[in-house]
C-alpha positions in Angstrom: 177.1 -113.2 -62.9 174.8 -115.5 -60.9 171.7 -115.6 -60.5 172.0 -114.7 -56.8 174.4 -112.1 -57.3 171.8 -110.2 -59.4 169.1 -110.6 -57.0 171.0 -109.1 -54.2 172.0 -106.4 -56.1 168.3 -105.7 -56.8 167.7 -106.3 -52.5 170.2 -104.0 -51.9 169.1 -101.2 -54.5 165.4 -101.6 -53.8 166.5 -101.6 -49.9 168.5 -98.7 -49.9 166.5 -96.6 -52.2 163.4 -97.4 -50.2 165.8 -95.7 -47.1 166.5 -92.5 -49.3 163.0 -91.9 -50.5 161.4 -92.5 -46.6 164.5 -89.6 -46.2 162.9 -87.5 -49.1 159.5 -88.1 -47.4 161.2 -87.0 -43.8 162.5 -83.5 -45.2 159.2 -82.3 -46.7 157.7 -82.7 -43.0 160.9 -81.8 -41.1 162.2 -78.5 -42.8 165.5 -78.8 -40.5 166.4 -82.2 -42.8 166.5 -79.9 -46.3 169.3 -77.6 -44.9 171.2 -80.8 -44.6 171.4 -81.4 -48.6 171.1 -77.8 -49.4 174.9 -76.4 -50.8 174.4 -74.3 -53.1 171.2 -72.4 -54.9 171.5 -75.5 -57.6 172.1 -77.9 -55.5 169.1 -77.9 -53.0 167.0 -79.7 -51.6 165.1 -77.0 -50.1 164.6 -75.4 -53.8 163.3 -78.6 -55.0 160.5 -79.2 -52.4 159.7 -75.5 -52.0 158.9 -75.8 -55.8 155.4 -76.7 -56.0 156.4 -79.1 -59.1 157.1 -82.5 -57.1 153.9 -83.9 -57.7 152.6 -86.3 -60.5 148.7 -86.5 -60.8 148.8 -85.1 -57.2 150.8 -87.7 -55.7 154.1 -86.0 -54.1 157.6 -87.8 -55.3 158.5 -89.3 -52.2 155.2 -91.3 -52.1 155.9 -92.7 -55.3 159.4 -93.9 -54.6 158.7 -95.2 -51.6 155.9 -97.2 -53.3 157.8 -98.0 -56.1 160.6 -99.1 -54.1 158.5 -101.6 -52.2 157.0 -102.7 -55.2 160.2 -103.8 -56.6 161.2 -105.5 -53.0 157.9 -107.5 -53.1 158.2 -108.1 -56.9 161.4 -109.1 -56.9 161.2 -111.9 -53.3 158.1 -113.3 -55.0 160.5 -113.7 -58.4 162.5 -115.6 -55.7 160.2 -117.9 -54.3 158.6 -118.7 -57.8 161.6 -119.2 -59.6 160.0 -120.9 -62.5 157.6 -118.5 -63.1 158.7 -115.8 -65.9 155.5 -114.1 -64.8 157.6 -112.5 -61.6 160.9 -111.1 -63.2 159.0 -109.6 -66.2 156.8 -108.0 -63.9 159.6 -106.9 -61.9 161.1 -105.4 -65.5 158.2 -103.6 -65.6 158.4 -102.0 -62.2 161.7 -101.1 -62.7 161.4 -99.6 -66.3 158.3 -97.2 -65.0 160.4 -96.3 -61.9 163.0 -95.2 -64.6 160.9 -93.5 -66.8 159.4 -91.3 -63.4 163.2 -90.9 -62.7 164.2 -89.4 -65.9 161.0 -87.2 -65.5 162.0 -86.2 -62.0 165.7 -85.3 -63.3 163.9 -83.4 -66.0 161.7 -81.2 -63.8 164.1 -80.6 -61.5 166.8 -79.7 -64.2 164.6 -77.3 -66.4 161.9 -76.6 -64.4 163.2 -75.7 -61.2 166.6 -75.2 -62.2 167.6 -76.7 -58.7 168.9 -80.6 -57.9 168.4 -82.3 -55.0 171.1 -84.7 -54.2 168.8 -87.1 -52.3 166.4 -87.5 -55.2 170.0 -88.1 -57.3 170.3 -91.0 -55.1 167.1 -92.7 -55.4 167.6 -92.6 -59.4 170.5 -93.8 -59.3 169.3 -96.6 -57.3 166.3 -97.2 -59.4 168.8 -97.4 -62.4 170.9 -99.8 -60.4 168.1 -102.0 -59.6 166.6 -101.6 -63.6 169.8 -103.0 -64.3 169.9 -106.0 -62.1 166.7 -106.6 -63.3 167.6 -106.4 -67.1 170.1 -109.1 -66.5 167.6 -111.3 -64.0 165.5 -111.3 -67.1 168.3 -112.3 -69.3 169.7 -114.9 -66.8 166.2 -116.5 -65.9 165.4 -117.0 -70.0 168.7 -118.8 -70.4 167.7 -121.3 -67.6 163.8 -121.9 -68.5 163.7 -125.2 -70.3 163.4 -124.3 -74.1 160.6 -126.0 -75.5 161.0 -129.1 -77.6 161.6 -127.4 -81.4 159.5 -128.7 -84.2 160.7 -129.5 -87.7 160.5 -126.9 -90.9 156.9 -125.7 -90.3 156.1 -128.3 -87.2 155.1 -131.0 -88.9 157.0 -133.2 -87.1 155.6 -132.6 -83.8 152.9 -135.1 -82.7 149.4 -134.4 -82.8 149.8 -131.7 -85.2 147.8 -131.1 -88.5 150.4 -131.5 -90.7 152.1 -134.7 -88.7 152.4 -137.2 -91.1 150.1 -140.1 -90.3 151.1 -143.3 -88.0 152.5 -146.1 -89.5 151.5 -149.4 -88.2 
């Protein structure tokens, strides 16, 4: 896949998961949004956010996806612009590995914990694993292309200026 390929499928995860969790934010303010994704007693939306358990370290979910999601937008445009730079798409790895590990926690919570899934949360993991994804393979695509660096013989003695060079002749 190309290298531009894989970056818009990180745009369009990071942009359409930012969408769904400014939607998650919406229905803990607008209660008439929650009936919307609430089907069943397990799935519900409504049971989720009535909870009391969709908070980490006091910060409600929806804040953290939303942040996360325009970490990974500005992580990943700056990977653009700076294409030579590992610095960016590593960092973007990073983003995107935390944003699945609060995922996974989320799933868990709501699973055993509440006993209840929301289908809107569903969709920003998922989206955070899409865009995890993309960025596993940015990672892998933007190492094949960095120039390699000039190998040195058995133990580097062959490369100039080093210890064990052997000495000019002249």
């Amino acid at each position: 896949m190309r290298v531009r390929a894989i970056r818009s499928a990180i745009y369009l995860a990071g942009g359409l998961g930012l969408i769904v969790a400014i939607f998650t934010y919406l229905e803990t303010i607008e209660a008439s949004l929650q009936s919307l994704c609430s089907i069943t007693a397990f799935v519900s939306c409504g049971a989720v956010a009535h909870s009391g358990k969709t908070t980490v370290f006091g910060i409600d979910d929806s804040y953290i996806g939303i942040g996360g999601f325009v970490l990974i937008l500005l992580v990943a445009g700056i990977s653009e612009i700076r294409p030579g730079q590992l610095l960016w798409p590593h960092l973007l790895l990073l983003l995107t590995t935390a944003g699945v590990a609060f995922s996974l926690y989320f799933a868990y919570v709501e699973l055993v914990e509440i006993r209840a899934i929301c289908y809107v949360c569903l969709a920003a993991w998922t989206l955070g694993f899409v865009a995890w994804g993309g960025t596993l393979a940015l990672v892998r695509r933007v190492r094949e292309q960095a120039p390699s660096p000039v190998p040195a013989g058995p133990g580097g003695a062959d490369r100039p200026g080093s210890p064990r060079a052997p000495p000019d002749e002249k």
